[in-house]
C-alpha positions as CSV (number, residue, x, y, z in Angstrom):
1,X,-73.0,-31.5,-30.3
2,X,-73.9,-35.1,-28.8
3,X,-71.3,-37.4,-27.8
4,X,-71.6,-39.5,-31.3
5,X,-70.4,-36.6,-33.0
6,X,-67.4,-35.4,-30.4
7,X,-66.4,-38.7,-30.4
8,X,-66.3,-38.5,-34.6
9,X,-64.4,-35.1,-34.4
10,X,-61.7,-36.6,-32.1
11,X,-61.6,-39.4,-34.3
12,X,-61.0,-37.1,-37.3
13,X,-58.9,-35.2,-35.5
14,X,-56.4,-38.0,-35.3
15,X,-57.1,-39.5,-38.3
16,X,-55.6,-35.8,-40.1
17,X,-52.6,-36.0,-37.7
18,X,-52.0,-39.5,-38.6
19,X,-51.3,-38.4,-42.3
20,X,-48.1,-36.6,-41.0
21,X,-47.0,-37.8,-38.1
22,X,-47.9,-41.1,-36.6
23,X,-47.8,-43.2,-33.4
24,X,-48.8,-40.4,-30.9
25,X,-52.5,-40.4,-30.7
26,X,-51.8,-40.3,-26.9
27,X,-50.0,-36.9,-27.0
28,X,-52.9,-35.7,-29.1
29,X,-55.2,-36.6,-26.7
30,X,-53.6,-34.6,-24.0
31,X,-53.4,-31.4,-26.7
32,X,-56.9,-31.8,-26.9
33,X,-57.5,-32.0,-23.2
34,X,-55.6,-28.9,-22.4
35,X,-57.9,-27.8,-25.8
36,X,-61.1,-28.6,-23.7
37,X,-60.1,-27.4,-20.0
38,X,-57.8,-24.5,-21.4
39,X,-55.0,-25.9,-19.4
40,X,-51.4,-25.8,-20.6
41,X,-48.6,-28.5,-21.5
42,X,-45.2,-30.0,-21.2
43,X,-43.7,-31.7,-23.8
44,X,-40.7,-33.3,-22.7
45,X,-38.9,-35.5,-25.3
46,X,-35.5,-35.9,-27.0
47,X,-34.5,-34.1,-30.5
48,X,-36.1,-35.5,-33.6
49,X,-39.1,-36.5,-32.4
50,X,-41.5,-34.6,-34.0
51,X,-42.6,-32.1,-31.1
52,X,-42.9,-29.1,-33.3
53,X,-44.5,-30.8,-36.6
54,X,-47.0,-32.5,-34.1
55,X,-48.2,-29.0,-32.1
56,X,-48.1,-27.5,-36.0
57,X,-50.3,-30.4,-37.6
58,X,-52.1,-29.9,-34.4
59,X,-53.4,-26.7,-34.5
60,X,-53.3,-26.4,-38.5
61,X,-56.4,-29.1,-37.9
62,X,-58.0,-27.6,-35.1
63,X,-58.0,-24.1,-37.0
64,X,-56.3,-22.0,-34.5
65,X,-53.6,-19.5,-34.8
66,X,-50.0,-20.6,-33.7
67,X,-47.0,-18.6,-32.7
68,X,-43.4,-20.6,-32.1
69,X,-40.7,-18.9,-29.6
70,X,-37.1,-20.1,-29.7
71,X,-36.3,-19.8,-25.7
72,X,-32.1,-18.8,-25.5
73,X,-30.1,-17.9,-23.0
74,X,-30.3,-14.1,-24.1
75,X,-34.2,-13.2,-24.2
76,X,-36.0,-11.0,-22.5
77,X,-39.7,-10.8,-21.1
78,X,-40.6,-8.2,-23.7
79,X,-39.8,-10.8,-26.5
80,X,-42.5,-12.4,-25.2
81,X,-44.8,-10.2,-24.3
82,X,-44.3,-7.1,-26.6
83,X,-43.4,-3.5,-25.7
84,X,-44.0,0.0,-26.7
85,X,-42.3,1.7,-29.3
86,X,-42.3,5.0,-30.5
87,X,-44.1,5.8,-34.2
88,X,-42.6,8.3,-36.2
89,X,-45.5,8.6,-38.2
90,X,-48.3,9.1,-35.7
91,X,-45.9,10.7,-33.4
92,X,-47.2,8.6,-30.8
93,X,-46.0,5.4,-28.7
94,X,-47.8,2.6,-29.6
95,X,-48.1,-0.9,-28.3
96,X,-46.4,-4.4,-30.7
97,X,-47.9,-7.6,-29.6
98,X,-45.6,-10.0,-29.1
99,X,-46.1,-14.0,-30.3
100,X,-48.0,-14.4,-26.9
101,X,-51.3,-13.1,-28.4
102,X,-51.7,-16.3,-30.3
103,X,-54.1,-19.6,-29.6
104,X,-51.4,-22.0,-29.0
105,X,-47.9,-20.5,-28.4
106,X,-45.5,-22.9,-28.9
107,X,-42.4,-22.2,-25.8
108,X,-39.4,-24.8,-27.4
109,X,-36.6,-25.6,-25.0
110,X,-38.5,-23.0,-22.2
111,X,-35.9,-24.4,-19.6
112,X,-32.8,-22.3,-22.0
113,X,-34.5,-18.8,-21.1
114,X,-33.4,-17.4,-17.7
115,X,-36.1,-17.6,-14.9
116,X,-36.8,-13.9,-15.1
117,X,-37.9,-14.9,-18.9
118,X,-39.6,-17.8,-18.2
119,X,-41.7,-16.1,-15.1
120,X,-43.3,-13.8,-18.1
121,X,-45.4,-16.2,-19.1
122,X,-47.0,-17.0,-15.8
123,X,-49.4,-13.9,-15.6
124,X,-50.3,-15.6,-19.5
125,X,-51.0,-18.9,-18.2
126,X,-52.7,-18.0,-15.3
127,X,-54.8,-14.9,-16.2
128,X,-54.9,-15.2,-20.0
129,X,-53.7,-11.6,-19.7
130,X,-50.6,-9.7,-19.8
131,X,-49.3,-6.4,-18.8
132,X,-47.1,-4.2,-20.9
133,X,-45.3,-1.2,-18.8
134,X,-48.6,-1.0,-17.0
135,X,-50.9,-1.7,-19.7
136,X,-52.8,-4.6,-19.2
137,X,-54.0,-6.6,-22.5
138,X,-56.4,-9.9,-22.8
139,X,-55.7,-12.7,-24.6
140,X,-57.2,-14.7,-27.5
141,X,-59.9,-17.6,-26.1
142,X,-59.0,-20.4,-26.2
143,X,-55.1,-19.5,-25.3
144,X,-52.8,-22.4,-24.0
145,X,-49.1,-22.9,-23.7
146,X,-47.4,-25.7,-25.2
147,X,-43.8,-25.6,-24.0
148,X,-41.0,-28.3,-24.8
149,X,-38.1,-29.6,-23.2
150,X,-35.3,-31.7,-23.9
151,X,-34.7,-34.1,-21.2
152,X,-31.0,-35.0,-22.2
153,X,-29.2,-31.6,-22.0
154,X,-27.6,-29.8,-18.9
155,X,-25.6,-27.5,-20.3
156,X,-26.7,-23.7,-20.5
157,X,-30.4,-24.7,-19.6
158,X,-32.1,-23.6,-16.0
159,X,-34.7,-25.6,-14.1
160,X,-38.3,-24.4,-14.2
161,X,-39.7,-22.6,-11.4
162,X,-42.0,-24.6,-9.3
163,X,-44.3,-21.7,-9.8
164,X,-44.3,-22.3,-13.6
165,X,-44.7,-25.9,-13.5
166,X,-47.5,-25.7,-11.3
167,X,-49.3,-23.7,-14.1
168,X,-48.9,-26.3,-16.5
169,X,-52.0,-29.3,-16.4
170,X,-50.2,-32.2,-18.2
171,X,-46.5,-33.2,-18.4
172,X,-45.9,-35.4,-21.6
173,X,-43.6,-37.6,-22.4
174,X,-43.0,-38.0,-25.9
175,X,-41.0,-41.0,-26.4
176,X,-39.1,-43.0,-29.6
177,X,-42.2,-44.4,-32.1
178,X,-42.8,-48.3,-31.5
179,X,-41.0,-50.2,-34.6
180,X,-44.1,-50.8,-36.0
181,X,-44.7,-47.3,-36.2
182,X,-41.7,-46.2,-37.3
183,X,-41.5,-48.4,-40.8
184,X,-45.1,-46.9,-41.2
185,X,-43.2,-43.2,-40.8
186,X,-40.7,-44.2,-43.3
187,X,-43.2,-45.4,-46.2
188,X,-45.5,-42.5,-45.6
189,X,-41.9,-40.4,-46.4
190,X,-41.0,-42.6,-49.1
191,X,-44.8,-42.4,-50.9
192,X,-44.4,-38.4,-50.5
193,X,-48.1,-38.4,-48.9
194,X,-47.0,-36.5,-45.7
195,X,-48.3,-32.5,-45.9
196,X,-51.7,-33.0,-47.0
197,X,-54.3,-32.7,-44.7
198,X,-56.9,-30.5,-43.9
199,X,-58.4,-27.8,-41.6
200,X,-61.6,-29.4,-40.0
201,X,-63.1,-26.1,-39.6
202,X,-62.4,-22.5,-37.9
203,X,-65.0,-22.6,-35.7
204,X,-64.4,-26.6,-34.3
205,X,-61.9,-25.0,-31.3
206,X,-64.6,-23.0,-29.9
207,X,-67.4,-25.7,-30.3
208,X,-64.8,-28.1,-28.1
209,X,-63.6,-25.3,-25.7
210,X,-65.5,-25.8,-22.7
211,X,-67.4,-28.9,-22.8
212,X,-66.0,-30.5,-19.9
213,X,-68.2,-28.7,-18.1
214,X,-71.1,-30.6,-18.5
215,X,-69.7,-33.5,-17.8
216,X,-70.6,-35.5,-14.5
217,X,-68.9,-36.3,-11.8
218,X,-70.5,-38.0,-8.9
219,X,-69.2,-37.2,-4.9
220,X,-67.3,-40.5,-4.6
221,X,-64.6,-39.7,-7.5
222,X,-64.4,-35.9,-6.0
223,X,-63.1,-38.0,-3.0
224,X,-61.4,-40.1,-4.8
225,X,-59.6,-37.1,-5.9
226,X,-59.1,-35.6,-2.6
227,X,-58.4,-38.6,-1.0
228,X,-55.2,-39.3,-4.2
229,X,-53.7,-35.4,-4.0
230,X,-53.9,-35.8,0.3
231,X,-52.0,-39.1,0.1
232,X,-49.4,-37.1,-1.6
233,X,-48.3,-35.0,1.0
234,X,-48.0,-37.4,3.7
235,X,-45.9,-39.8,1.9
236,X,-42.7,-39.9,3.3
237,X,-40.9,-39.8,-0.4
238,X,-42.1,-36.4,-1.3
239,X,-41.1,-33.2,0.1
240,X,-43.7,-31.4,-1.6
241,X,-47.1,-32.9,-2.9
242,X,-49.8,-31.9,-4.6
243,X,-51.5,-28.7,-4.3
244,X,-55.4,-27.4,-4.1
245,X,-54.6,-26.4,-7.8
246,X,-53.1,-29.7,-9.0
247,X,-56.5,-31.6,-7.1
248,X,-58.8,-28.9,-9.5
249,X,-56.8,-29.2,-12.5
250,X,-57.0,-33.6,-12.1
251,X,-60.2,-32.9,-11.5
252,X,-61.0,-30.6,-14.9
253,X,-58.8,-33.2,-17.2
254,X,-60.3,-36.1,-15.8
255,X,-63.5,-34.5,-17.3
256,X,-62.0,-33.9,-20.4
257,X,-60.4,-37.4,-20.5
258,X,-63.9,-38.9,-20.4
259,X,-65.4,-36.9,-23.1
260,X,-62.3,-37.9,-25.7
261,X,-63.5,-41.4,-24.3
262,X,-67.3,-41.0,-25.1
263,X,-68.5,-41.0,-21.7
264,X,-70.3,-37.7,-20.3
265,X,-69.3,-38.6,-16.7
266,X,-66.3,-39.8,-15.0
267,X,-65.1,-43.2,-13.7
268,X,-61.8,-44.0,-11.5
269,X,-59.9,-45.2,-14.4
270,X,-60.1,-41.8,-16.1
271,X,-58.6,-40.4,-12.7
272,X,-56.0,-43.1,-12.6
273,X,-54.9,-42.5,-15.9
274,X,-54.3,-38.8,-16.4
275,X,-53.3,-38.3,-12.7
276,X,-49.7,-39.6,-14.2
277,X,-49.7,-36.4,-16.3
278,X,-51.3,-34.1,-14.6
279,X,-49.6,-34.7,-10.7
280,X,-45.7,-36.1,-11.1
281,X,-43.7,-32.8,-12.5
282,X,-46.0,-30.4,-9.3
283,X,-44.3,-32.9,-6.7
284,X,-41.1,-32.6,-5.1
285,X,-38.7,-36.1,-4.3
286,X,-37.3,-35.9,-0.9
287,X,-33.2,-35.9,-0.9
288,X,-33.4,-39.3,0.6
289,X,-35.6,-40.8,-2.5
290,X,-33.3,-38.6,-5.2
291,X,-30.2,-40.9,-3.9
292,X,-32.2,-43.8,-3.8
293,X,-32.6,-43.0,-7.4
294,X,-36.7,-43.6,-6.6
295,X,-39.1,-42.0,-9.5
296,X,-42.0,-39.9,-8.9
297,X,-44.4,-42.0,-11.5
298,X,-43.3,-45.3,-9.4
299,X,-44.6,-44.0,-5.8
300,X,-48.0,-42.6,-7.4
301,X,-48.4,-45.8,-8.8
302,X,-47.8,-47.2,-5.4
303,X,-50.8,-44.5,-4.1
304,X,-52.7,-45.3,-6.6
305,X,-52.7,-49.4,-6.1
306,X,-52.4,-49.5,-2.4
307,X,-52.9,-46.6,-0.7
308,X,-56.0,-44.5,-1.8
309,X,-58.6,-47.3,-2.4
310,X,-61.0,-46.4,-5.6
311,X,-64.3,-46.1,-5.5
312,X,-66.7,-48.8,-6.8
313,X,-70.7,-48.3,-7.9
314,X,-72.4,-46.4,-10.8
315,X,-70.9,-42.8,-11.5
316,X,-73.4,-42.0,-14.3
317,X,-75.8,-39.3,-13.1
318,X,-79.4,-39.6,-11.5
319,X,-80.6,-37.1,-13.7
320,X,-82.0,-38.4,-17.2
């Protein structure tokens, strides 16, 4: 598939989406990074926003399967995972799946589960495997997590372990539609033309799976890279910066950024711009910055302007 014709399916994509739920082709275009790199999401945003009917519409285009977990207070790994049971009529203990052997697993409110819950779904995101009593089970390709949170309750929820947030590529914020946007909501509810879309095709997940991997990137943006995830841990602000893993996983979506863009090589801009998604929620805020009430999105884009310089010249490869 050329670039033409990715840069017709993204467009298609959205233009499904759109007959739903409008105003967040941004959010779709990091679902359909974590799509390309097989990386996983956070979707933070407040209650009535559309999360769930987005990640639905989502992969009901896309032609993947999709499992949904409600996170509380009182589940256990094995709701997650599965566990053996014992069948009666085989007289034999058998193994039931549970939602994680999906393509998209939908994790809503994952910060109500208890750590020990929430941990069960790291061997997932990391190894696309998981183990049952010792039993060790692969997972459907492609397989990413798309786990929300809502940003405005304290009560009976528990912080993410920074081990878990690691694992996920891009933090989204999903934010109130534009007013613009939101009349358009309302008449497309009023007409009654929300619901119908369309599947684009069963095999368009595998055909987009991947193909970051021949894109380009030249030695100055790997750098750049390096030079942008160093900064971060010499900055007096944070306690913690980012990690070899966050620098490889800013490297794969900048990859994936450019192809949604058309290009088949990356420039600085497509660093700069999903670096905000993909470096803020690995990155820990001094106690000193927390009181000064200083955000984690403000001193990146303080890196990003004055510290770590980006590169300038041609980033398209040598090679016809």
């Amino acid at each position: 598939m050329t670039k033409e014709n990715y840069a017709k399916t993204f467009k298609a994509i959205k233009s499904e989406i759109g007959k739903v739920v409008v105003g967040y082709d941004n959010i779709v275009d990091d679902f359909l990074v974590c799509l390309i790199t097989g990386g996983h999401l956070l979707l933070e945003g407040v209650p009535g926003i559309a999360k769930t009917t987005l990640i639905k519409e989502f992969t009901r285009v896309i032609g993947l399967s999709y499992s949904r977990i409600q996170f509380t207070q009182d589940m256990l790994p094995a709701d997650i995972t599965g566990h053996y049971f014992y069948n009666n009529k085989t007289d034999d203990f058998e193994i039931r799946k549970g939602p994680v052997f999906t393509h998209v697993l939908m994790a809503d409110e994952i910060n109500r589960a208890p750590p020990k819950t929430q941990s069960a779904l790291i061997e997932a995101m990391q190894e696309r495997q998981v183990t049952i009593e010792g039993t060790t089970l692969p997972l459907k390709k492609p397989f990413f997590v798309i786990a929300t949170r809502n940003p405005v309750e304290t009560e009976g929820v528990y912080p993410l372990p920074e081990a878990q947030l690691d694992r996920f590529m891009i933090k989204s914020d999903m934010n109130y539609l534009s007013s613009d946007h939101e009349l358009e909501l309302l008449e497309l509810k009023n007409r009654g033309l929300d619901g119908k879309i369309r599947k684009l095709g069963t095999d368009l997940s595998q055909g987009l799976y991947g193909i970051h991997d021949s894109v380009f990137v030249s030695t100055d943006i790997l750098k750049y890279i390096r030079d942008l995830t160093i900064e971060t841990r010499v900055t007096d602000e944070f306690s913690l910066g980012a990690s070899p893993r966050a620098a490889e996983q800013l490297l794969y979506a900048s990859k994936a950024y450019a192809v949604i863009r058309g290009r088949n090589y990356v420039i600085p801009d497509d660093v700069k711009k999903i670096s905000k998604k993909v470096l803020p929620h690995r990155m820990i805020l001094t106690i000193d910055a927390e009181l000064e009430n200083v955000g984690k999105l403000d001193i990146l884009e303080e890196i990003l302007e004055n510290k770590v310089e980006a590169p300038k010249g041609n980033f398209k490869s040598s090679v016809a």
